[in-house]
N, CA, C and O atoms as a printed pandas DataFrame, in Angstrom:
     atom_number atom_name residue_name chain_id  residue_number  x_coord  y_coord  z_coord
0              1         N          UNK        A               1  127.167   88.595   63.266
1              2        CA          UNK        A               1  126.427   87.358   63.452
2              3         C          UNK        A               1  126.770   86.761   64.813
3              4         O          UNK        A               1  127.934   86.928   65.178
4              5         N          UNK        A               2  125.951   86.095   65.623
5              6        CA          UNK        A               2  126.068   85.260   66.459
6              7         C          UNK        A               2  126.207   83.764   66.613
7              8         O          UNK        A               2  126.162   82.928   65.711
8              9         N          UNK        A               3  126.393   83.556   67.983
9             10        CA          UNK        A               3  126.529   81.871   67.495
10            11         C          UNK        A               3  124.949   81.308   67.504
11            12         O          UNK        A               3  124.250   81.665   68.453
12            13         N          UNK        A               4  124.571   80.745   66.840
13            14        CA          UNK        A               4  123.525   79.527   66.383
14            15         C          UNK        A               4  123.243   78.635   67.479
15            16         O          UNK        A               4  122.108   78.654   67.954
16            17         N          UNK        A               5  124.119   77.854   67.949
17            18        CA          UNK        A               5  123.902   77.195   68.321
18            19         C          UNK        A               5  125.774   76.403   69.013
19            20         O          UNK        A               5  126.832   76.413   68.383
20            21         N          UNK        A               6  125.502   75.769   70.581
21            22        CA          UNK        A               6  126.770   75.655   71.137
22            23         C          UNK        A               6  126.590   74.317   71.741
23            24         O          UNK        A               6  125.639   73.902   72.404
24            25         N          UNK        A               7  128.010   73.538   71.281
25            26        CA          UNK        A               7  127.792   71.744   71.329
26            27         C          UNK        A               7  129.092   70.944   72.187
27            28         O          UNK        A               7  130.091   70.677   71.519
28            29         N          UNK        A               8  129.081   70.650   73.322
29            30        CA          UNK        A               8  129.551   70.518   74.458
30            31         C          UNK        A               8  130.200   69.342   74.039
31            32         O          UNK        A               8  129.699   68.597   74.882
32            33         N          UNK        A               9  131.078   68.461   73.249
33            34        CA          UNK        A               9  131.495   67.649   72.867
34            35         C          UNK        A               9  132.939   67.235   73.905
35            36         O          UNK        A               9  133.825   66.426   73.630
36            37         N          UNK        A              10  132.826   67.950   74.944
37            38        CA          UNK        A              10  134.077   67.463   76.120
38            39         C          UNK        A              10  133.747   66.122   76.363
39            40         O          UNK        A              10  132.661   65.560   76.219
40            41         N          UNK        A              11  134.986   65.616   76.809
41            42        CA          UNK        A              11  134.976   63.892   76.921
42            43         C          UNK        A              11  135.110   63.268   75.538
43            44         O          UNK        A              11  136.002   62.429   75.414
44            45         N          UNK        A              12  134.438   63.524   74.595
45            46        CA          UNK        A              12  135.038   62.900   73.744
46            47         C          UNK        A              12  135.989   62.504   73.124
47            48         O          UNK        A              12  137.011   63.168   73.297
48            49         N          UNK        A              13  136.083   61.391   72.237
49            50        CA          UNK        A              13  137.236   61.044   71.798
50            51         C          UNK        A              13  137.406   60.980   69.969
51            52         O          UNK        A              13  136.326   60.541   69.573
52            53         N          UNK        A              14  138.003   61.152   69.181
53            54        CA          UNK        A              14  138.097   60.816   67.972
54            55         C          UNK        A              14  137.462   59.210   67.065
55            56         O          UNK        A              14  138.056   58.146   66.895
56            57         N          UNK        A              15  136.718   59.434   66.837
57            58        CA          UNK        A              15  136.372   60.356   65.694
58            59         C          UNK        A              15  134.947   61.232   65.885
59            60         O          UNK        A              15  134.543   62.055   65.063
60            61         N          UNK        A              16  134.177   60.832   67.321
61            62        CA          UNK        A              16  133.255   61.231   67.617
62            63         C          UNK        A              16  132.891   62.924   67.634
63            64         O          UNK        A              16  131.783   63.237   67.200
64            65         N          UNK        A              17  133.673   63.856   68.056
65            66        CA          UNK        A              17  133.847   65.367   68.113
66            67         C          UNK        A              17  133.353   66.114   66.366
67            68         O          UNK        A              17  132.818   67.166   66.015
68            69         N          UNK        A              18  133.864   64.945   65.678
69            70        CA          UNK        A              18  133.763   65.435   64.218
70            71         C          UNK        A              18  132.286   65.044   63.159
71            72         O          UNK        A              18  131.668   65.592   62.247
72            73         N          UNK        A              19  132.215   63.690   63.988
73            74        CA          UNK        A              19  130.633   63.087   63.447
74            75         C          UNK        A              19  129.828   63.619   64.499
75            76         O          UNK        A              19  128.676   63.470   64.091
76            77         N          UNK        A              20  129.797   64.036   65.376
77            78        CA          UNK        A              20  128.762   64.950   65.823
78            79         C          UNK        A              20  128.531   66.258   65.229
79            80         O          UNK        A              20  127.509   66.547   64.606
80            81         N          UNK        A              21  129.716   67.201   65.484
81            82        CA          UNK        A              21  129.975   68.271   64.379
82            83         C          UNK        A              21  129.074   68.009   63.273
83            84         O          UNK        A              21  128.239   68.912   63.230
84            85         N          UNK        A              22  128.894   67.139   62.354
85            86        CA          UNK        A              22  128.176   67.300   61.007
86            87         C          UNK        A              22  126.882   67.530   61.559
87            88         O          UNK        A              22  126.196   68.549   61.634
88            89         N          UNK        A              23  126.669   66.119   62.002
89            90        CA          UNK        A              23  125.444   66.026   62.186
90            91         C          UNK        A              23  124.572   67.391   63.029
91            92         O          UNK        A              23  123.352   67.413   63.187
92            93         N          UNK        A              24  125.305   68.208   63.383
93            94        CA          UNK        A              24  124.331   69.227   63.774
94            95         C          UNK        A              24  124.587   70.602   63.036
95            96         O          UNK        A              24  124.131   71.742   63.128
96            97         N          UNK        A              25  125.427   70.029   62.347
97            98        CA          UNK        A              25  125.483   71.007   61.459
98            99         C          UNK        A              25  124.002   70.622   60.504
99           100         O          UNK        A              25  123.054   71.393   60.647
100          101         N          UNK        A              26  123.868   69.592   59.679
101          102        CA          UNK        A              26  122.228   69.135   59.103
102          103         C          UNK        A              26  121.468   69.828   59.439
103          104         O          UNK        A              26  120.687   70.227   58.575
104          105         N          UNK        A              27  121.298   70.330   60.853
105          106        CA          UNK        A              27  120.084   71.551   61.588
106          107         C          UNK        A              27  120.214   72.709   61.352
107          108         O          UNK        A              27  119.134   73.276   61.526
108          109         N          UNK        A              28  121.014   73.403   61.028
109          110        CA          UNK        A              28  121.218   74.564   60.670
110          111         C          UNK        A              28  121.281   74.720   58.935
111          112         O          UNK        A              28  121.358   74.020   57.926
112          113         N          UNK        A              29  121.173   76.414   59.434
113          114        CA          UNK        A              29  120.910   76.906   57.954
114          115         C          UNK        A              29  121.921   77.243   56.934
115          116         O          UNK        A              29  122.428   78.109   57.647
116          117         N          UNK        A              30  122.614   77.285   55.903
117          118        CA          UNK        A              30  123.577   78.331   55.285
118          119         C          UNK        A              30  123.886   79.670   56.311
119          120         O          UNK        A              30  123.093   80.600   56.460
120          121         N          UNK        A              31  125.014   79.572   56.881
121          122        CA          UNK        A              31  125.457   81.180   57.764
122          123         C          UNK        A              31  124.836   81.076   58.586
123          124         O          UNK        A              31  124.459   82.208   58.891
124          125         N          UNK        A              32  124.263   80.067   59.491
125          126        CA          UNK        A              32  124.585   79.983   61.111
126          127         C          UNK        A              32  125.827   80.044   61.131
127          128         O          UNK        A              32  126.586   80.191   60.174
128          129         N          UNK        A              33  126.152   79.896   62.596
129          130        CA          UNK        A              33  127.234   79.113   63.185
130          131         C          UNK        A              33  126.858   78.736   63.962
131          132         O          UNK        A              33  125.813   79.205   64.413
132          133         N          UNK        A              34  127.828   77.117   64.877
133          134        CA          UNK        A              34  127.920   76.526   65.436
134          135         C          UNK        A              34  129.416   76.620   66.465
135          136         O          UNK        A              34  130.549   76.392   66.042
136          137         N          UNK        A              35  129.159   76.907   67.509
137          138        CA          UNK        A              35  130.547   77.216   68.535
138          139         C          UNK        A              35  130.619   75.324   69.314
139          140         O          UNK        A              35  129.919   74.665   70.083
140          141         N          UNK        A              36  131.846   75.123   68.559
141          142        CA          UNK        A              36  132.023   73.279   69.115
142          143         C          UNK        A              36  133.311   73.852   70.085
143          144         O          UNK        A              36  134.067   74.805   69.897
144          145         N          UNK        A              37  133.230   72.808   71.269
145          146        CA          UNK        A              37  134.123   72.403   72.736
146          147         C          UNK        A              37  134.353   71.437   72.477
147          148         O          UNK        A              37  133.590   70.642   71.928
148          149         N          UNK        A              38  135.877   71.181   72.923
149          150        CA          UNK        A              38  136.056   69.849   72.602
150          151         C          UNK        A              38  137.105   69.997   73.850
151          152         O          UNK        A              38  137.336   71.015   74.502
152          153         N          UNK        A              39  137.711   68.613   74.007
153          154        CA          UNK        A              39  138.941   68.383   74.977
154          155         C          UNK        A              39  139.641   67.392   74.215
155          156         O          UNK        A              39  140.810   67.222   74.561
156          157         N          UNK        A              40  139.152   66.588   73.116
157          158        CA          UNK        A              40  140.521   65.896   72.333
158          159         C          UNK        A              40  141.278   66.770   71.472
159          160         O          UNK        A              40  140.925   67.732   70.791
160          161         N          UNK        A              41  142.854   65.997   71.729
161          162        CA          UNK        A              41  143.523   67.384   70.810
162          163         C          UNK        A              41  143.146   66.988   69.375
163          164         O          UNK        A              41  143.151   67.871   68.518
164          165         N          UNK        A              42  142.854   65.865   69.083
165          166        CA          UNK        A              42  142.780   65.447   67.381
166          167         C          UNK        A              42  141.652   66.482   66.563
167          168         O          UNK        A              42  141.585   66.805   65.377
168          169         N          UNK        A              43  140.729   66.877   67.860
169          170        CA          UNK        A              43  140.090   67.982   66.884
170          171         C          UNK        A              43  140.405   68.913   66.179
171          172         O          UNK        A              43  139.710   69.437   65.308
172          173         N          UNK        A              44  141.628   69.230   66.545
173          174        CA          UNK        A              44  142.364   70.264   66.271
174          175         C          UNK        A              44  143.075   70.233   65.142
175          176         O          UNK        A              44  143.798   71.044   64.565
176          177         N          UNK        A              45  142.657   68.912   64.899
177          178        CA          UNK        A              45  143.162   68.502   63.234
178          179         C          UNK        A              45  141.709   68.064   62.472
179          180         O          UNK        A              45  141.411   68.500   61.360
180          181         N          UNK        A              46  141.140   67.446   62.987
181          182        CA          UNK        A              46  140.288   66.833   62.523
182          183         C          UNK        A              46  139.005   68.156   62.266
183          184         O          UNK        A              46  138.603   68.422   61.133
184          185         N          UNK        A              47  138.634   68.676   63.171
185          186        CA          UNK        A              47  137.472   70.020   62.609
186          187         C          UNK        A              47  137.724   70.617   61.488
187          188         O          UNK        A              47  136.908   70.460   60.580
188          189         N          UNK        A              48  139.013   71.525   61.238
189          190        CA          UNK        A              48  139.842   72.137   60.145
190          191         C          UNK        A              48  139.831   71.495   59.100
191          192         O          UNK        A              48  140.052   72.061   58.029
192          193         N          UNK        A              49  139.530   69.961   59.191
193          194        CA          UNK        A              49  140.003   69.110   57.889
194          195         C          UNK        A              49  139.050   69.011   57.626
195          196         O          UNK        A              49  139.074   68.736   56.426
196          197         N          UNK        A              50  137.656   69.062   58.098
197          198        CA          UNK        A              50  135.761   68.382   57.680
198          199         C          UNK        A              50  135.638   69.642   57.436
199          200         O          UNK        A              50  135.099   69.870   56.353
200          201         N          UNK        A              51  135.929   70.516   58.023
201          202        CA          UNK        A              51  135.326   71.378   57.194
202          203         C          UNK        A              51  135.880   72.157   55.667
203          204         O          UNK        A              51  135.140   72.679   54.834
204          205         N          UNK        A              52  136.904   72.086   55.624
205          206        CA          UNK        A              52  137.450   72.234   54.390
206          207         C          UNK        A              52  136.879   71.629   53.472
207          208         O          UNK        A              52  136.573   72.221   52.437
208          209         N          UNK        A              53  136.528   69.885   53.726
209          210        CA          UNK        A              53  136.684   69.345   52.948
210          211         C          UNK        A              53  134.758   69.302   52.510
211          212         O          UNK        A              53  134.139   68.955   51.504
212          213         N          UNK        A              54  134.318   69.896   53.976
213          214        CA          UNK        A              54  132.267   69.885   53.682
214          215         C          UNK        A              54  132.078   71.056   53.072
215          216         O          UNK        A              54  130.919   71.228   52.697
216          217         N          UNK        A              55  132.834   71.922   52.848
217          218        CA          UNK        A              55  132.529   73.392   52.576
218          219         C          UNK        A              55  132.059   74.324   53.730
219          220         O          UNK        A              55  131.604   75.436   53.459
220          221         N          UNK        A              56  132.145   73.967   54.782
221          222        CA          UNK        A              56  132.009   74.766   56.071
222          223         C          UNK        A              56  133.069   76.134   56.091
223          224         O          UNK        A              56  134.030   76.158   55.321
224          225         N          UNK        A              57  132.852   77.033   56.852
225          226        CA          UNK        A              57  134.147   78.052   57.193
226          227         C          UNK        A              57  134.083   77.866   58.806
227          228         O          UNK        A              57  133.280   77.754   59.733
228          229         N          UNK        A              58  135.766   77.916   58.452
229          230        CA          UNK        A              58  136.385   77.834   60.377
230          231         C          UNK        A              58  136.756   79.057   60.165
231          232         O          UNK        A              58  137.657   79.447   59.423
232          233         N          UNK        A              59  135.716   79.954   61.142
233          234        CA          UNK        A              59  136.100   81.411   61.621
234          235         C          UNK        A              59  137.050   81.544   62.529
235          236         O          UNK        A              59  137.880   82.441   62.383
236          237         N          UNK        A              60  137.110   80.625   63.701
237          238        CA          UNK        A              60  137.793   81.108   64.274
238          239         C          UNK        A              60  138.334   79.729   65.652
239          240         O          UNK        A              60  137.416   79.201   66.279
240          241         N          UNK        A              61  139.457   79.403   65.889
241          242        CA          UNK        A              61  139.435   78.740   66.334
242          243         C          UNK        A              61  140.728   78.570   68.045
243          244         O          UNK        A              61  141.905   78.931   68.049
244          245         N          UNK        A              62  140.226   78.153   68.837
245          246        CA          UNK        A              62  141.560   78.323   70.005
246          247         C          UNK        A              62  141.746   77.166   70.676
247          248         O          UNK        A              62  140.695   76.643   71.045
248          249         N          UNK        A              63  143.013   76.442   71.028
249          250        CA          UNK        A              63  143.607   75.092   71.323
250          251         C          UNK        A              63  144.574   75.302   72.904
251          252         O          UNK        A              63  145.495   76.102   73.069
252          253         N          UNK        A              64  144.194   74.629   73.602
253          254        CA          UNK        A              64  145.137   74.634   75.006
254          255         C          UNK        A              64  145.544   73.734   75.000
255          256         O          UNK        A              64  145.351   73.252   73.884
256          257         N          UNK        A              65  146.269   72.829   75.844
257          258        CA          UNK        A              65  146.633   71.533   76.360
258          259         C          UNK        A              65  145.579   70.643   76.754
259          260         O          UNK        A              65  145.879   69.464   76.941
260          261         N          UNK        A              66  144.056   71.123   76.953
261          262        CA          UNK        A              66  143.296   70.537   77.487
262          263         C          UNK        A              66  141.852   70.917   76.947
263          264         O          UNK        A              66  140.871   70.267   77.307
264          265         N          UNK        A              67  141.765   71.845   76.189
265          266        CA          UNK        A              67  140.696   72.474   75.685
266          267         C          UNK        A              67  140.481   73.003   74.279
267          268         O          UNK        A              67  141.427   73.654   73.836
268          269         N          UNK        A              68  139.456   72.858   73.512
269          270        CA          UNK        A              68  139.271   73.370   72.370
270          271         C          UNK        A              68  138.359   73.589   71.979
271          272         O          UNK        A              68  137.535   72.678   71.901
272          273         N          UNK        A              69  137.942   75.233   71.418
273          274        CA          UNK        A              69  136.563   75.787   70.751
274          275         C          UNK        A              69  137.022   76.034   69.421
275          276         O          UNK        A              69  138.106   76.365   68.940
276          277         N          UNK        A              70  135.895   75.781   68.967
277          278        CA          UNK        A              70  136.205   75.826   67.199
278          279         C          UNK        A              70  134.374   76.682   66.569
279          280         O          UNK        A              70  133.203   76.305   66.622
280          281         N          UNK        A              71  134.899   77.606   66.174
281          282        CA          UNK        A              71  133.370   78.807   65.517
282          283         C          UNK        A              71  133.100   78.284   64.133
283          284         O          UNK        A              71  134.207   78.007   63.671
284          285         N          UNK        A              72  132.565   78.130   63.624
285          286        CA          UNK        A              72  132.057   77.401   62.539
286          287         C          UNK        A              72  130.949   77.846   61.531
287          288         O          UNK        A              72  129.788   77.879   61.938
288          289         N          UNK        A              73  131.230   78.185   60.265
289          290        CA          UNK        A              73  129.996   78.694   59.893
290          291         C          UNK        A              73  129.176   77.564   59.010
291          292         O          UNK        A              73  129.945   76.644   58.730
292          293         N          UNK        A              74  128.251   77.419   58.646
293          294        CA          UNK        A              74  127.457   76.389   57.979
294          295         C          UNK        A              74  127.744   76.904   56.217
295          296         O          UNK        A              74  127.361   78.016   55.854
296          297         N          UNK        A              75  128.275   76.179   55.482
297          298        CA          UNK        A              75  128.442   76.571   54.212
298          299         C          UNK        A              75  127.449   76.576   52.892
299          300         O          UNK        A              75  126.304   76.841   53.258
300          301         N          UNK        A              76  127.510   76.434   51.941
301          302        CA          UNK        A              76  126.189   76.741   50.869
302          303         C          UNK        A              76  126.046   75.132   51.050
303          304         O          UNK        A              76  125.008   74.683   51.537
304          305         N          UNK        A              77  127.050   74.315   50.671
305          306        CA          UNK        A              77  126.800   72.630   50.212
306          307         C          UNK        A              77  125.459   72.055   51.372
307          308         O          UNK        A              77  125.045   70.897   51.311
């Protein structure tokens, strides 16, 4: 599978990275994915935790000091 769709969420700040995240998740289907960028580190808590808790799957995810992509699949819910 490929990515779906890719959401440039740099600059942001918490809690915004994560309420965007949903909301474009709404556009997609069951088993897209969505490849999210981020530069706050809280995403790095905060993505992992919405989606657990939306029924999403975090395929795959990588964290720097300054950077963060998070792969995302769209779940049944």
């Amino acid at each position: 599978m490929s990515v779906t769709k890719t959401l440039d969420l740099k600059g942001l700040k918490c809690p915004l990275p994560v309420l965007k995240t949903r909301k474009a998740l709404t556009t997609l289907q069951p088993g897209d994915r969505l490849e999210v960028l981020t530069t706050d580190p809280m995403a790095a808590i905060d993505i992992p935790h919405f989606c657990n808790e939306a029924g999403h799957h975090l395929i795959e995810s990588s964290t720097s000091d300054t950077e963060g992509t998070f792969l995302l699949e769209k779940g049944d819910r």
